[in-house]
MARMIVEX-323744 format. One line per field, with one value per residue: x, y, z of N, C-alpha, C in turn; chain; residue in three letters. Coordinates in Angstrom, 3 decimals. Layout:
// MARMIVEX-323744
n.X	X  ...
n.Y	Y  ...
n.Z	Z  ...
ca.X	X  ...
ca.Y	Y  ...
ca.Z	Z  ...
c.X	X  ...
c.Y	Y  ...
c.Z	Z  ...
c	A  ...
r	ALA  ...
END
This chain:
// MARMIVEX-323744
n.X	-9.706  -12.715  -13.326  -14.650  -17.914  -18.331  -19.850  -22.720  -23.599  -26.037  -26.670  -27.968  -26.929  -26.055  -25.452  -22.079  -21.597  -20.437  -19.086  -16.984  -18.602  -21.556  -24.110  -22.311  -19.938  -19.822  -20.998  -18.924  -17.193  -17.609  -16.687  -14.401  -13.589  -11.870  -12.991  -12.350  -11.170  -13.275  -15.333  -14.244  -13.991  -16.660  -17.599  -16.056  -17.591  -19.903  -20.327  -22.119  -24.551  -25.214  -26.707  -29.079  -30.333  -28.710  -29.016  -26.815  -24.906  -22.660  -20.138  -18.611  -15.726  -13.661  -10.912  -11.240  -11.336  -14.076  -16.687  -18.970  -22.420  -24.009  -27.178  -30.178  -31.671  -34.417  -37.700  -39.598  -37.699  -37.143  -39.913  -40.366  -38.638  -39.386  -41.910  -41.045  -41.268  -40.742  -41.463  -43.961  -46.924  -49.361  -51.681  -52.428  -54.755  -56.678  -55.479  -54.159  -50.915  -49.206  -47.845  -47.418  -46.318  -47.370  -44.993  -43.275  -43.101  -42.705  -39.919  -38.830  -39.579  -38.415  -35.274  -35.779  -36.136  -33.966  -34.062  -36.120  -38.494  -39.628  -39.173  -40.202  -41.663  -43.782  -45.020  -43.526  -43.509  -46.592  -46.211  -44.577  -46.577  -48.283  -46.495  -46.800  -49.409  -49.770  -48.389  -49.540  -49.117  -50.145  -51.361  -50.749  -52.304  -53.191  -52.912  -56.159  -58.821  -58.175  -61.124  -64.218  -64.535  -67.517  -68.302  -67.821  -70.023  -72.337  -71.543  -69.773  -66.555  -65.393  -65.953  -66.256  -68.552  -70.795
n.Y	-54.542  -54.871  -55.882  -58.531  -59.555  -61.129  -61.109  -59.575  -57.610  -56.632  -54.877  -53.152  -50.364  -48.800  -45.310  -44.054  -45.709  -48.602  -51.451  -54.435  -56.271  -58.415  -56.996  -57.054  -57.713  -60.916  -61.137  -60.059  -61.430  -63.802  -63.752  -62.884  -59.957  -57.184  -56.433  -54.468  -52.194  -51.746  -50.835  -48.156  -46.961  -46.671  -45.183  -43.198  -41.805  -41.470  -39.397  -37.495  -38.623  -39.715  -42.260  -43.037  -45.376  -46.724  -48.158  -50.406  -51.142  -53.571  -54.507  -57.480  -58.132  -60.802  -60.798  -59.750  -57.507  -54.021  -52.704  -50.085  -48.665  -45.787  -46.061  -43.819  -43.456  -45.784  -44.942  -45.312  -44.835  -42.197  -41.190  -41.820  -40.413  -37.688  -37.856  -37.950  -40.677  -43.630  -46.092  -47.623  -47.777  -50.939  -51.442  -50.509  -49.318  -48.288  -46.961  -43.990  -43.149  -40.554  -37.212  -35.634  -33.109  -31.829  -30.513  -31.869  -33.926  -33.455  -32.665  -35.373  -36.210  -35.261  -36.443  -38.733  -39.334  -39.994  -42.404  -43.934  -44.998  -42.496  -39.710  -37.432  -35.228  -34.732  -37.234  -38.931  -37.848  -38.702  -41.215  -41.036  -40.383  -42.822  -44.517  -43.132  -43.556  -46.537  -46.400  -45.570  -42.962  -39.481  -37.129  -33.785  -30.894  -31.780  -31.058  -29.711  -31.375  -30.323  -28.165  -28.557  -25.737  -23.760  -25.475  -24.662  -22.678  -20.973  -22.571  -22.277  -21.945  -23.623  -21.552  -19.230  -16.240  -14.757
n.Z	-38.762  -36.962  -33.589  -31.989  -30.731  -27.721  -25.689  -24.065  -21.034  -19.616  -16.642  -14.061  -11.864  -8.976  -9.718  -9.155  -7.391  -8.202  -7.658  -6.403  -5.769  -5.757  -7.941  -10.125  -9.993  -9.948  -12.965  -14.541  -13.745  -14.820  -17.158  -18.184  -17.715  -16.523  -13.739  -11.221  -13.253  -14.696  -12.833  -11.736  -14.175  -14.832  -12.275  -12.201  -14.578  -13.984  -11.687  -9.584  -9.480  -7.443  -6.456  -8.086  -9.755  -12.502  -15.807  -17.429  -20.432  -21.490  -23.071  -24.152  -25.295  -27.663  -26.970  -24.402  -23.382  -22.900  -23.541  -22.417  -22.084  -21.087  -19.726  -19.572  -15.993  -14.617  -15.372  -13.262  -11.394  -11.623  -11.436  -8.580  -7.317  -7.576  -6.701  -4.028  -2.910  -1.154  -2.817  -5.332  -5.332  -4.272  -4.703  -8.084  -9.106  -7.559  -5.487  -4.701  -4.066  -4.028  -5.761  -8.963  -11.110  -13.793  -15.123  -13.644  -14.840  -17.745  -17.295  -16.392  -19.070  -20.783  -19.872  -20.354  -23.548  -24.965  -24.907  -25.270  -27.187  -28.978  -30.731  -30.411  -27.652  -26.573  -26.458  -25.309  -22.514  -22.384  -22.265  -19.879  -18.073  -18.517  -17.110  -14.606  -13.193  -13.813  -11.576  -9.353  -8.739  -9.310  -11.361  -11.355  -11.938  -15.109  -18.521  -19.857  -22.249  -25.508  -26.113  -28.607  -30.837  -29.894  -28.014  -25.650  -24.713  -23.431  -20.963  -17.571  -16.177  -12.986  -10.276  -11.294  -12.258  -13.903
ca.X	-10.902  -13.293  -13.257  -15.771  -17.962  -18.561  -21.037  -23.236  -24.092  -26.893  -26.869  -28.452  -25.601  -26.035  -24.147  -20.668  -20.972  -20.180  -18.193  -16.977  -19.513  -22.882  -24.413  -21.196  -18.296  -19.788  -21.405  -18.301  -16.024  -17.262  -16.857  -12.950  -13.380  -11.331  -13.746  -11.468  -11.296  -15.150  -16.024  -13.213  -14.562  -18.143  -17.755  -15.558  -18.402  -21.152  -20.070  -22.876  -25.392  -24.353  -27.942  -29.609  -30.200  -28.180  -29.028  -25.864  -24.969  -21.949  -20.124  -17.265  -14.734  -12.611  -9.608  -11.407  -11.934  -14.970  -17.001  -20.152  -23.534  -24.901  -28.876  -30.929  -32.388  -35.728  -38.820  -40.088  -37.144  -37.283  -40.647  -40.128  -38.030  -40.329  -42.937  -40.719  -41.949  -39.890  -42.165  -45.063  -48.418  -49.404  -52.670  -52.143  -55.750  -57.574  -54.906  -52.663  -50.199  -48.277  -48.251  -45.922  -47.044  -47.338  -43.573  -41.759  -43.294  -42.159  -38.385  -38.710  -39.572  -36.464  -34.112  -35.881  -36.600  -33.033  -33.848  -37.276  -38.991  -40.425  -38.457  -41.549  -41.491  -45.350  -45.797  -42.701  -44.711  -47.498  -45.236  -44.303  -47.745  -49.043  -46.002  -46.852  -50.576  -49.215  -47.935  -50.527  -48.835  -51.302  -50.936  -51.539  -52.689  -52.917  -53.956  -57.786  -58.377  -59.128  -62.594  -64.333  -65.379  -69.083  -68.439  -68.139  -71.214  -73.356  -70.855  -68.839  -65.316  -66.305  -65.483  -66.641  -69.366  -71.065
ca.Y	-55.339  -54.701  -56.848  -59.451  -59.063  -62.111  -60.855  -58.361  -57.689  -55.299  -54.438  -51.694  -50.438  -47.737  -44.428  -43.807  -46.604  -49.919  -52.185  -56.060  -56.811  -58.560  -57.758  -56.425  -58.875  -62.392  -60.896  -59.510  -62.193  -65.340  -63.092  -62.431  -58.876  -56.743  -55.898  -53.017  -51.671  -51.411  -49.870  -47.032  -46.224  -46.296  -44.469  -41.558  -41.208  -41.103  -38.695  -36.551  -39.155  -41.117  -43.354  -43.076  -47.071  -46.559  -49.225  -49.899  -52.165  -54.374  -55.265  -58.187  -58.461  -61.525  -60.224  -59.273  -55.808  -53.835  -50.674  -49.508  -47.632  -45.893  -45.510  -42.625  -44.144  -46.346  -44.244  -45.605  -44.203  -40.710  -40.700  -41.902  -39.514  -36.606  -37.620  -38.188  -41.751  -45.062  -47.253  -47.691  -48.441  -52.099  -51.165  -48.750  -48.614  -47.952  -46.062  -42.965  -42.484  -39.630  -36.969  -35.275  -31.885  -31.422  -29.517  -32.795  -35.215  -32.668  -32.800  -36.758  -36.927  -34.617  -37.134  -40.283  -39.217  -40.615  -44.059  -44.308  -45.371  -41.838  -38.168  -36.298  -34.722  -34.513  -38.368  -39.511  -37.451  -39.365  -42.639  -41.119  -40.207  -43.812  -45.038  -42.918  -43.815  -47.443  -46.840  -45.092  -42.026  -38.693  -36.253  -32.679  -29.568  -31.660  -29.530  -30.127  -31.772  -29.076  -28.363  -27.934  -24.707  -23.955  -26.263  -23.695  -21.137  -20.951  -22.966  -21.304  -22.344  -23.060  -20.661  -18.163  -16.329  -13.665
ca.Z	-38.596  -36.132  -33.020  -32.219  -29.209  -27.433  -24.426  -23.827  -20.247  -18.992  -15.512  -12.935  -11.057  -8.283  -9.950  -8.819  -6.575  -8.697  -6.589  -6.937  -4.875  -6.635  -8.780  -11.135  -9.997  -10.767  -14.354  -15.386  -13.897  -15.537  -19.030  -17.283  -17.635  -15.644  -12.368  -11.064  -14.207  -15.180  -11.844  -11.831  -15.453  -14.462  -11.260  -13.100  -15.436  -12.824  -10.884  -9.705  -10.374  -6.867  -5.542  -9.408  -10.273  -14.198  -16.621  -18.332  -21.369  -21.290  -24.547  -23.771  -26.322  -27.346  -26.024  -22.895  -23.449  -22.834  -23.391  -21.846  -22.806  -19.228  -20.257  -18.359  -15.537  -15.182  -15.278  -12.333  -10.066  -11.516  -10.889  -7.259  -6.581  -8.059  -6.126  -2.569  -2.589  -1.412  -3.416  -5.861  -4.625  -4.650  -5.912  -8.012  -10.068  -6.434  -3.950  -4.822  -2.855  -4.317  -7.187  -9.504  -11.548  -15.407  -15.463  -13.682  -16.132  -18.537  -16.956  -16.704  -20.468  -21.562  -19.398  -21.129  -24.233  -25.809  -24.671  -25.483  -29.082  -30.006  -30.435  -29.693  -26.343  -26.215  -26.437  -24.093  -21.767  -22.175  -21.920  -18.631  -17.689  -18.206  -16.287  -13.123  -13.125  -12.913  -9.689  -8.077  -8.576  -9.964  -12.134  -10.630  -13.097  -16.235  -19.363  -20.216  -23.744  -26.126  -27.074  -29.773  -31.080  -29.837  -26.954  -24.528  -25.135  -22.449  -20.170  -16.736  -15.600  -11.837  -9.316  -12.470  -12.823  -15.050
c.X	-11.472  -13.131  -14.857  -16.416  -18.595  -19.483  -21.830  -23.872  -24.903  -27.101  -27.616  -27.989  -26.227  -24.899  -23.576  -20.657  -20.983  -18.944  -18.184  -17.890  -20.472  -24.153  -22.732  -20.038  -18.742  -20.367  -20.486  -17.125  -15.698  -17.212  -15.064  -12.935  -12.737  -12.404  -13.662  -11.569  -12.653  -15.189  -15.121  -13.877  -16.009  -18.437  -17.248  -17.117  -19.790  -21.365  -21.434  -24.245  -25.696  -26.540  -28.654  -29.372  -29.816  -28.342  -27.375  -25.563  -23.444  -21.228  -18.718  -16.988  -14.223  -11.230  -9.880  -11.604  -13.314  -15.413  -18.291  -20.750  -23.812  -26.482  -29.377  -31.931  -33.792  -36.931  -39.326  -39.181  -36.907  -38.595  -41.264  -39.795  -38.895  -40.955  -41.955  -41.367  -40.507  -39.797  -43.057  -45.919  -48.582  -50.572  -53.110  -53.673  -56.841  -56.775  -54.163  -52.465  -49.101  -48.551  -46.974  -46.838  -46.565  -45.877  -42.526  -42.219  -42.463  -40.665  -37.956  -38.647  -38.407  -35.670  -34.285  -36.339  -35.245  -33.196  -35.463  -37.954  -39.519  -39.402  -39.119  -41.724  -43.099  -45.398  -44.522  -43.062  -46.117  -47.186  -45.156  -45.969  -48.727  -48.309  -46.277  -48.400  -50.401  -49.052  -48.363  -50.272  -49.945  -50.621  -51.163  -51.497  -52.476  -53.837  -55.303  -57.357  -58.762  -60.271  -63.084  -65.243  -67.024  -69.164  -69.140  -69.526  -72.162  -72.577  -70.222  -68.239  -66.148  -65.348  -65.426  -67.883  -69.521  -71.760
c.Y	-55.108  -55.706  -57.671  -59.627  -60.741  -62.411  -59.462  -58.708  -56.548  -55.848  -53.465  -51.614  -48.729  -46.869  -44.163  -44.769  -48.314  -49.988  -53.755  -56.990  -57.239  -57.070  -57.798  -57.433  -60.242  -62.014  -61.133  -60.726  -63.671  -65.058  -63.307  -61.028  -58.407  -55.988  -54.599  -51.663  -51.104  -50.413  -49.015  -46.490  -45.683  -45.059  -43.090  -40.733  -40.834  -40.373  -37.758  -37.219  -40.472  -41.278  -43.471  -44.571  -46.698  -48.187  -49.242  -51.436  -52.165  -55.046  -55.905  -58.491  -59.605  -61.363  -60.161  -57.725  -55.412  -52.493  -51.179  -48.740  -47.665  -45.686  -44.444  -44.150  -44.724  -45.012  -44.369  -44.816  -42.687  -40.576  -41.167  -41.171  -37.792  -36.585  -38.127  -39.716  -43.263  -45.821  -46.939  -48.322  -49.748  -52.172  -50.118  -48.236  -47.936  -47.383  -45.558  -42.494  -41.383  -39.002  -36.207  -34.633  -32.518  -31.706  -30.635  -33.433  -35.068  -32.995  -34.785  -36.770  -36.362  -35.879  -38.402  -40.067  -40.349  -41.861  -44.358  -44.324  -43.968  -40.552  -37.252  -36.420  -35.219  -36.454  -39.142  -38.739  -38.592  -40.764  -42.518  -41.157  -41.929  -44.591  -45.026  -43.396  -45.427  -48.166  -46.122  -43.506  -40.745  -37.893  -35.086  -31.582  -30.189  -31.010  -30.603  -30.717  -30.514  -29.168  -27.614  -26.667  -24.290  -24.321  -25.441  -22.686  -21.940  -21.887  -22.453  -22.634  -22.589  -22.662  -19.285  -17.642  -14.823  -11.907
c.Z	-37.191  -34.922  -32.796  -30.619  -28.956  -25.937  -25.085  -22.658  -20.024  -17.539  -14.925  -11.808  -10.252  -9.298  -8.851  -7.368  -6.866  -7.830  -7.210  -7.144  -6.069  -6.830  -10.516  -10.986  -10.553  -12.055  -15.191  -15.044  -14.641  -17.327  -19.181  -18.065  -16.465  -14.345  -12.253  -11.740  -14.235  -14.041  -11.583  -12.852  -15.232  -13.429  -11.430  -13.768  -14.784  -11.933  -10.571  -9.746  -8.806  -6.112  -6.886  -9.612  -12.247  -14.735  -17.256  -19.168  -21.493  -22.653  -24.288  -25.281  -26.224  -26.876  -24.657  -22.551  -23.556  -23.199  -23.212  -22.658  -21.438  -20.251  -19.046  -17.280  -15.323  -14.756  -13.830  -11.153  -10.286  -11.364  -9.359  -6.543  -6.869  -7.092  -4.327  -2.363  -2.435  -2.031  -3.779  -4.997  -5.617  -5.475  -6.308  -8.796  -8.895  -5.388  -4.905  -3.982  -2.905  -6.031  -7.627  -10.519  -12.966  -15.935  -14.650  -14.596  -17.492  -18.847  -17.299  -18.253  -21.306  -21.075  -20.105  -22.369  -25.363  -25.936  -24.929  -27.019  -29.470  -29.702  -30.094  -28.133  -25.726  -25.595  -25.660  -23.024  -21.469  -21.361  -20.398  -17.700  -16.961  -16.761  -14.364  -12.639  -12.865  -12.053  -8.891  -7.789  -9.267  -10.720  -11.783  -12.134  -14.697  -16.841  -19.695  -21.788  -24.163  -26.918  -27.868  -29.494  -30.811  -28.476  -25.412  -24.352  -24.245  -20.725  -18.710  -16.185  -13.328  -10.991  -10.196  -12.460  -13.506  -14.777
c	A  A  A  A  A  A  A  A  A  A  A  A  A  A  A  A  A  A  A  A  A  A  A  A  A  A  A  A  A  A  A  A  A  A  A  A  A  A  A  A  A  A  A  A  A  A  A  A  A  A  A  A  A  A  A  A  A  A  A  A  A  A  A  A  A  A  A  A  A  A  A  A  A  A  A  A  A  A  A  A  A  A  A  A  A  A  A  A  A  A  A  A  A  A  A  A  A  A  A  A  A  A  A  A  A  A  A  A  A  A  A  A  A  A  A  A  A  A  A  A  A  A  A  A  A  A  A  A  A  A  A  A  A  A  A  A  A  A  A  A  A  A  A  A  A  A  A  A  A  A  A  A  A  A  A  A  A  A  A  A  A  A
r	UNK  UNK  UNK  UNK  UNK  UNK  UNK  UNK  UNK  UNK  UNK  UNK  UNK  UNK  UNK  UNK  UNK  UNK  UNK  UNK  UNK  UNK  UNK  UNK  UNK  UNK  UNK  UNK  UNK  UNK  UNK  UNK  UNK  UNK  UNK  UNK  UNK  UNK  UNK  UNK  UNK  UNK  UNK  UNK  UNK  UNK  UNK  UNK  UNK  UNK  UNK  UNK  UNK  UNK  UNK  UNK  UNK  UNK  UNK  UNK  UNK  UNK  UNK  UNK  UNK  UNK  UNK  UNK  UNK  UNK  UNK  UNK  UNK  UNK  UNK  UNK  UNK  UNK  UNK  UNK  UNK  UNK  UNK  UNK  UNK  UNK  UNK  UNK  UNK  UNK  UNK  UNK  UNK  UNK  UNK  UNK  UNK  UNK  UNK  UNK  UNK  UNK  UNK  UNK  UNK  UNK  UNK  UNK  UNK  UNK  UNK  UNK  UNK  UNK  UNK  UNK  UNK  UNK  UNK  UNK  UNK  UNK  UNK  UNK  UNK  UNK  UNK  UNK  UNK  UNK  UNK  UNK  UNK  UNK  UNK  UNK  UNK  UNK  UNK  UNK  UNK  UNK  UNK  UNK  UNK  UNK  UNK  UNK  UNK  UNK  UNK  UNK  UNK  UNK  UNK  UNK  UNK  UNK  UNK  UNK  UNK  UNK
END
């Protein structure tokens, strides 16, 4: 028989550096999970991963036993770190303060694609897209829409001519 879970905690734990310390010790201690434990397991599995804010999901057992889900981290801090930025702009529909090309959005939407509602690459892209716009962040070389047939005739690209 299966066991019976009697928590579920979600946290956002620095990788490979969970410690007793808050926010992870009073969560897990008024569950009486083993502390120690958790962050040895976590920090094994994070290796490689160390300043990344990891979502991670928390499943307390009646016994007291536990297992983890890490999630890819929040959108917002891979595209912080894309764009070299400490922080989102406060206002982000009138100041950008940083940008991030086509081909990371790209990379971002591979890393969040598992954790996000759609399997299509194209449109967890977008997801990311709206996210960085947001926070004030830009988009550099996105593709044009495509137009229709005809559109172009008589038109020049500029810095084109005939």
């Amino acid at each position: 028989m299966a066991k019976k879970i009697t928590a579920q905690i979600k946290l956002h734990v620095p990788g490979a550096q969970a410690n007793p310390a808050p926010p992870v010790g009073p969560a897990l201690g008024q569950h009486g999970v083993n502390i120690m434990q958790f962050c040895k397991q976590f920090n094994d599995q994070t290796k490689g991963k160390d300043g990344l804010i990891l979502p991670v999901v928390i499943s307390v057992y009646e016994d007291r036993t536990f297992t983890f889900i890490i999630k890819s981290p929040p959108t917002s801090v891979l595209l912080k770190r894309s764009a070299n930025l400490a922080k989102a702009s406060g206002t982000a529909g009138k100041e950008i303060i940083g940008s991030v090309t086509h081909k990371q959005v790209e990379e971002i939407a591979k890393v969040k694609v598992s954790d996000l509602n759609t399997a299509d690459l194209k449109q967890a892209s977008k997801s990311i897209e709206g996210t960085a716009r947001s926070m004030g962040i830009k988009i550099d070389d996105e593709p044009r829409p495509p137009e229709k047939a005809g559109d172009d005739i008589g038109k020049e690209e500029p810095g084109e001519s005939r």
